[in-house]
mmCIF file of the C-alpha atoms, coordinates in Angstrom:
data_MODEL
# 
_entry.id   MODEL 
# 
loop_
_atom_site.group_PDB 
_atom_site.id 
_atom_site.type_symbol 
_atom_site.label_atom_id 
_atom_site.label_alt_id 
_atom_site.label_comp_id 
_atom_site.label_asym_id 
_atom_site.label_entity_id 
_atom_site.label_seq_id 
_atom_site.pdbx_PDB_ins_code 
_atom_site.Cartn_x 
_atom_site.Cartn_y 
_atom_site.Cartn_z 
_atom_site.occupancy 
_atom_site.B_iso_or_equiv 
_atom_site.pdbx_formal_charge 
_atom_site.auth_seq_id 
_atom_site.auth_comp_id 
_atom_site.auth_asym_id 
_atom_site.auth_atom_id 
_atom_site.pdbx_PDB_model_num 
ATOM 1  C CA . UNK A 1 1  ? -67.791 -176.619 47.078 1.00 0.00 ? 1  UNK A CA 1 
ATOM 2  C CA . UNK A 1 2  ? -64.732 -175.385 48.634 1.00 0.00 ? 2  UNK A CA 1 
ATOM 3  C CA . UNK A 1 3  ? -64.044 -171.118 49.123 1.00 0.00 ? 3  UNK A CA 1 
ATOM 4  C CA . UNK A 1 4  ? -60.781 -171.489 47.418 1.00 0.00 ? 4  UNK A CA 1 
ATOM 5  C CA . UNK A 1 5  ? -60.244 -173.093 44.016 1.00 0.00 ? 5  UNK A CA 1 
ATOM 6  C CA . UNK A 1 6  ? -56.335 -173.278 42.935 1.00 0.00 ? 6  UNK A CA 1 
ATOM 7  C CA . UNK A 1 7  ? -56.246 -174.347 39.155 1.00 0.00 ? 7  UNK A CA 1 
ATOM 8  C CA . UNK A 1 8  ? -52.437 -175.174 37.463 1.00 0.00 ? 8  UNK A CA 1 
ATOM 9  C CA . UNK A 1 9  ? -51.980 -175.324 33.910 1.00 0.00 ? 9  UNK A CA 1 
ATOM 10 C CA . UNK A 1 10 ? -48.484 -175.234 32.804 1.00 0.00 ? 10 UNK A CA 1 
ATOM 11 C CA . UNK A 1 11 ? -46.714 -172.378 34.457 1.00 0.00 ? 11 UNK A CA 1 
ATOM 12 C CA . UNK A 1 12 ? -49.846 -170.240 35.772 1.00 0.00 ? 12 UNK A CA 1 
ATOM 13 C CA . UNK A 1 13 ? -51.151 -170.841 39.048 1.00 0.00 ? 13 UNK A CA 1 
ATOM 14 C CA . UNK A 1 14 ? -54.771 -170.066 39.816 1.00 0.00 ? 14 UNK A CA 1 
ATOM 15 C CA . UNK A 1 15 ? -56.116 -168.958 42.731 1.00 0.00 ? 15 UNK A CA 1 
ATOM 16 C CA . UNK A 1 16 ? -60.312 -167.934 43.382 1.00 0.00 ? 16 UNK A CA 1 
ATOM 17 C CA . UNK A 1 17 ? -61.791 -166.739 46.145 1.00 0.00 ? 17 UNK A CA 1 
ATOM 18 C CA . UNK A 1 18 ? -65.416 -168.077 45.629 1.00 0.00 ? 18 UNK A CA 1 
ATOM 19 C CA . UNK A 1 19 ? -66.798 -165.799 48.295 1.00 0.00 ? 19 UNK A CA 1 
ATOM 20 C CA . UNK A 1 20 ? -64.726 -162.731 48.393 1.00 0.00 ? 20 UNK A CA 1 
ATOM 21 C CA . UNK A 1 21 ? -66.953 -161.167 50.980 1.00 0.00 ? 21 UNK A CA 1 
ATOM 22 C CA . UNK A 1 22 ? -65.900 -164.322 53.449 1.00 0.00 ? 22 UNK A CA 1 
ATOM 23 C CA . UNK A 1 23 ? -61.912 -163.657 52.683 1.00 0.00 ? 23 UNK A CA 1 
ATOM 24 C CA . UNK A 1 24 ? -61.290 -162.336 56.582 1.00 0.00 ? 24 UNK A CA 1 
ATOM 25 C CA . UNK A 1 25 ? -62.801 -165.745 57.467 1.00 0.00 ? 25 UNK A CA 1 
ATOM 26 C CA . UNK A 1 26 ? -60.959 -167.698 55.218 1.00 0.00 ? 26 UNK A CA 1 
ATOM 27 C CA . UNK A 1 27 ? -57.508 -166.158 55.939 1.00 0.00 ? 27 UNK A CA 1 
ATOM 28 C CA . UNK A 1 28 ? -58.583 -167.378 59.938 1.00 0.00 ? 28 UNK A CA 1 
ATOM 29 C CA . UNK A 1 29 ? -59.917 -171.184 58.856 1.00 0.00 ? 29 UNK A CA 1 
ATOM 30 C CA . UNK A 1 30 ? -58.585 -174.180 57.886 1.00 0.00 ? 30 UNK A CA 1 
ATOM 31 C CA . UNK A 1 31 ? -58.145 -172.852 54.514 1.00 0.00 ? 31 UNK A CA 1 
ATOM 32 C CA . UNK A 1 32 ? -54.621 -171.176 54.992 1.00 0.00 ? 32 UNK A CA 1 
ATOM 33 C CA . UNK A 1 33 ? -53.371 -174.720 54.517 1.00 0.00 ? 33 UNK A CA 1 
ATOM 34 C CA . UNK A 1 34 ? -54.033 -173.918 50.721 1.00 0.00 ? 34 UNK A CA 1 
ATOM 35 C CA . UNK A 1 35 ? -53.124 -170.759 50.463 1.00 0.00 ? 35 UNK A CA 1 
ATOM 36 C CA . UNK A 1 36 ? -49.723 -171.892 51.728 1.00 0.00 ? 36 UNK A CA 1 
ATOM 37 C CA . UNK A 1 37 ? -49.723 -174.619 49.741 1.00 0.00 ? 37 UNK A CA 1 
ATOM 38 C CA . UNK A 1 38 ? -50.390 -172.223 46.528 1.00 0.00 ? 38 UNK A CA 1 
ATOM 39 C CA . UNK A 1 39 ? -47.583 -170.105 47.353 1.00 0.00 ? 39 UNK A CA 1 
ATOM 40 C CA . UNK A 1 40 ? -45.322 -173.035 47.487 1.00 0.00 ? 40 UNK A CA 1 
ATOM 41 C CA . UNK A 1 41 ? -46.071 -174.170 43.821 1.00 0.00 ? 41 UNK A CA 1 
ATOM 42 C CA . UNK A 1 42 ? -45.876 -170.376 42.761 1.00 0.00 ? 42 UNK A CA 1 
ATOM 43 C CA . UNK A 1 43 ? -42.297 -169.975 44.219 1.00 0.00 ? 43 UNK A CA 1 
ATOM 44 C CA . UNK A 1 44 ? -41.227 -173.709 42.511 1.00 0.00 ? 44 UNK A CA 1 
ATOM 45 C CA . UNK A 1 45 ? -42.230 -172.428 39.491 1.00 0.00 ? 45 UNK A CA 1 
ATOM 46 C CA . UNK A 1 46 ? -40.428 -169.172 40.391 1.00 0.00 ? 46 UNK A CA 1 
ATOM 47 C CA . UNK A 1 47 ? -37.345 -170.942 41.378 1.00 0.00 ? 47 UNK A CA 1 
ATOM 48 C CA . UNK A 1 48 ? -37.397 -173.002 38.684 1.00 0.00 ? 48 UNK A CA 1 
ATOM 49 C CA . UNK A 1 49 ? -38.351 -169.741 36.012 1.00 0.00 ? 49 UNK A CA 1 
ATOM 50 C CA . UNK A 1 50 ? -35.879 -167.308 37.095 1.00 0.00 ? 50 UNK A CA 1 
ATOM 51 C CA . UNK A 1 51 ? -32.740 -169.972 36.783 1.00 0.00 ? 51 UNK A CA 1 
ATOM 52 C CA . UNK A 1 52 ? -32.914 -170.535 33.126 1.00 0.00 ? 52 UNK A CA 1 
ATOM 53 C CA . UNK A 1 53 ? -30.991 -169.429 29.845 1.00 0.00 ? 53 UNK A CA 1 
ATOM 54 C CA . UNK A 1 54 ? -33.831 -166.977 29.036 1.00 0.00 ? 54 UNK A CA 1 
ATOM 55 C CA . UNK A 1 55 ? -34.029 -165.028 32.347 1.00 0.00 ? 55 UNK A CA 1 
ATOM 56 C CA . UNK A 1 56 ? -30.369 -164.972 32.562 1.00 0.00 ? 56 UNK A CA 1 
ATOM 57 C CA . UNK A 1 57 ? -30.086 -163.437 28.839 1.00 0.00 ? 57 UNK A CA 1 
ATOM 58 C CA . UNK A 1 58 ? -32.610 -161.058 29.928 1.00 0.00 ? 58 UNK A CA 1 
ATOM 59 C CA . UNK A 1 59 ? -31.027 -159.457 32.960 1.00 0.00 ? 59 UNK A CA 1 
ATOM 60 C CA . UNK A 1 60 ? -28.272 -160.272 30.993 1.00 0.00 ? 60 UNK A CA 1 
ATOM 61 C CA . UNK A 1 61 ? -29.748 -157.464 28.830 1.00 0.00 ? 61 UNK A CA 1 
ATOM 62 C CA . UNK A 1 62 ? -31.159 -155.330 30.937 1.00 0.00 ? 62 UNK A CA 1 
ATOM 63 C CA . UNK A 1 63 ? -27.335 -155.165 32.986 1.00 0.00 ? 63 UNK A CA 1 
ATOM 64 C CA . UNK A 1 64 ? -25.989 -154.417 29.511 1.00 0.00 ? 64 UNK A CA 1 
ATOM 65 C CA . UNK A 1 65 ? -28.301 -151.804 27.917 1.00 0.00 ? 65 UNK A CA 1 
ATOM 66 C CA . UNK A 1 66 ? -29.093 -154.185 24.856 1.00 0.00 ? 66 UNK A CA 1 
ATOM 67 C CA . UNK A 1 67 ? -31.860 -155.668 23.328 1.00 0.00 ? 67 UNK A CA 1 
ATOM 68 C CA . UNK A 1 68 ? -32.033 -159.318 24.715 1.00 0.00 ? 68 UNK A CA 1 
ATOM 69 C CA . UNK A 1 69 ? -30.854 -162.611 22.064 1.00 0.00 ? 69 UNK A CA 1 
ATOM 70 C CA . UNK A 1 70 ? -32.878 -165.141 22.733 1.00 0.00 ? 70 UNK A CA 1 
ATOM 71 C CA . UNK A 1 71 ? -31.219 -167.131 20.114 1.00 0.00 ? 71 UNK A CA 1 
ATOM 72 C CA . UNK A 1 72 ? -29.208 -169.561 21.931 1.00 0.00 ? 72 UNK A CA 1 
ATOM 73 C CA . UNK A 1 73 ? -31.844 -170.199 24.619 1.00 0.00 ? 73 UNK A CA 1 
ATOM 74 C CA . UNK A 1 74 ? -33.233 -173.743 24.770 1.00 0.00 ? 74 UNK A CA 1 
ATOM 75 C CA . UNK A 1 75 ? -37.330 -172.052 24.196 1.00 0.00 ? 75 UNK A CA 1 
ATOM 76 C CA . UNK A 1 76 ? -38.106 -169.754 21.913 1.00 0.00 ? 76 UNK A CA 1 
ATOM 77 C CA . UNK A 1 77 ? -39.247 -166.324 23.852 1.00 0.00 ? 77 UNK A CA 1 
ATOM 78 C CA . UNK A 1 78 ? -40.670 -163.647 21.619 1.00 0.00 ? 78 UNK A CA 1 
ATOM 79 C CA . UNK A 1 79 ? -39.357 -160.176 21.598 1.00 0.00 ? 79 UNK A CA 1 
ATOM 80 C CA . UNK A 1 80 ? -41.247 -157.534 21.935 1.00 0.00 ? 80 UNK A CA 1 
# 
């Protein structure tokens, strides 16, 4: 069984440390190479996230001091 388990399902990104106790040895061993490789899918998804219709109507928002319209947006984002 491997210390880290990264799990993906849609846009969330899962990462478990299966023996938190070990983490100052796993940061030193071979298992880096996932941890980098986890931070890579998090920041495509990032990438990919903060470029569309709905982030940009939210700053959008935010910039303007109004309640975001998520109207026009190609998803459907509830308002809260």
């Amino acid at each position: 069984m491997s210390d880290i388990v990264i799990e993906r399902s849609g846009g969330i990104l899962r990462v478990e440390l299966n023996r938190p106790a070990q983490k100052k040895r796993l940061i030193k061993d071979a298992s880096i190479s996932q941890l980098r490789e986890a931070v890579k899918i998090e920041n495509q998804e990032f990438s990919e996230r903060v470029r569309s219709a709905e982030a940009k109507e939210a700053l959008s928002a935010f910039l303007e001091k109004r309640p975001p319209n998520f109207t026009n947006t190609a998803t459907r984002v509830a308002v809260q």
